[in-house]
C-alpha positions as MATLAB code, in Angstrom:
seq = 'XXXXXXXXXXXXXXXXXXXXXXXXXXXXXXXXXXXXXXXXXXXXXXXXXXXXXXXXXXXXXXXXXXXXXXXXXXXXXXXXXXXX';
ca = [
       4.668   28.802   31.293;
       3.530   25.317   29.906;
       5.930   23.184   28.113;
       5.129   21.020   25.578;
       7.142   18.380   25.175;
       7.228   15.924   22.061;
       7.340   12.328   22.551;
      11.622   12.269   21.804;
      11.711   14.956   23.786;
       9.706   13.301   26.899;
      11.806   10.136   26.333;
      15.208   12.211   26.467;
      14.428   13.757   29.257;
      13.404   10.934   31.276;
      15.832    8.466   30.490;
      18.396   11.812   31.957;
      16.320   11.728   34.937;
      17.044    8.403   36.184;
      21.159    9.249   35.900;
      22.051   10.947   39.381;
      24.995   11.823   37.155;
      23.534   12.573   34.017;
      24.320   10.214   30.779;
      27.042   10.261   27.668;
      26.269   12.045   25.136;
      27.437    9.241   23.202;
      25.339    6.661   25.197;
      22.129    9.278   24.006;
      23.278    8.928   20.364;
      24.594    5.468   19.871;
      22.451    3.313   22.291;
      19.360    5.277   22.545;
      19.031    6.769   18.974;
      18.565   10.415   19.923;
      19.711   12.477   17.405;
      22.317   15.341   17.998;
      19.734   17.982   16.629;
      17.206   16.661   19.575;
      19.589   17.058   22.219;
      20.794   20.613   21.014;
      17.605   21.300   21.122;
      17.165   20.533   24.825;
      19.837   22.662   25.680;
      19.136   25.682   23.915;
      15.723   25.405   25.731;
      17.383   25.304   29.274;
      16.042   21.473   30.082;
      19.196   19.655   29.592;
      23.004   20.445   30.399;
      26.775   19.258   29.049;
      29.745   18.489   31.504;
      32.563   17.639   30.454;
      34.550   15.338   32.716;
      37.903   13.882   32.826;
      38.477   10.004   33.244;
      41.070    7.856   32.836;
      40.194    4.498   31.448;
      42.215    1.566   30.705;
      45.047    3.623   31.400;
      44.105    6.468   28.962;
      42.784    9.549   30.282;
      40.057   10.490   28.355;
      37.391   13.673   27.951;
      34.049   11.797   28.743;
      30.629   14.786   27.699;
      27.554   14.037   30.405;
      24.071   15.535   29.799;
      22.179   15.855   32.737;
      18.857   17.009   33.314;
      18.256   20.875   34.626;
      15.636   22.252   36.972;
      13.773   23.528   33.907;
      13.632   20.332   32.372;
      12.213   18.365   35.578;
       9.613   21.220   35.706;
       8.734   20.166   32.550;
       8.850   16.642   32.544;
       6.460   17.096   35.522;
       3.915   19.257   33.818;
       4.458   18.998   30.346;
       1.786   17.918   27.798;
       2.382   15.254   25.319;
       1.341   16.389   21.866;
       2.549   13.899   19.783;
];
């Protein structure tokens, strides 16, 4: 199966594969600009995963949401067309 992947899309997806741990989902919204409807999207397709981790934080524990990238999406990072 080829994937074609859009040019948000490609960006997403690599920026998630240079985090061993995967990124915020905030940092993806706030810093990076992605929108929440683009990273849905990634998941519903399989390419991109939530965790939800604890941390504590200045004291406060707090409930910190990671994407990281799946299998599927590194397959399709690797062989994915551009068509935008």
């Amino acid at each position: 199966m080829v994937c074609y992947l859009g040019a948000e899309q490609r960006r997403a997806l690599t920026i998630l594969a240079t985090e061993a741990r995967g990124t915020t989902e905030a940092t993806l919204l706030r810093v990076h600009g992605f929108t929440f409807e683009l990273l849905t999207g990634l998941m519903r397709d399989g390419l991109a995963a939530v965790e939800t981790e604890t941390e504590t934080a200045g004291g406060r524990t707090i409930e910190v949401v990671r994407v990281r990238i799946t299998v599927a999406g590194w397959r399709a990072l690797k062989g994915s067309t551009n068509t935008e």
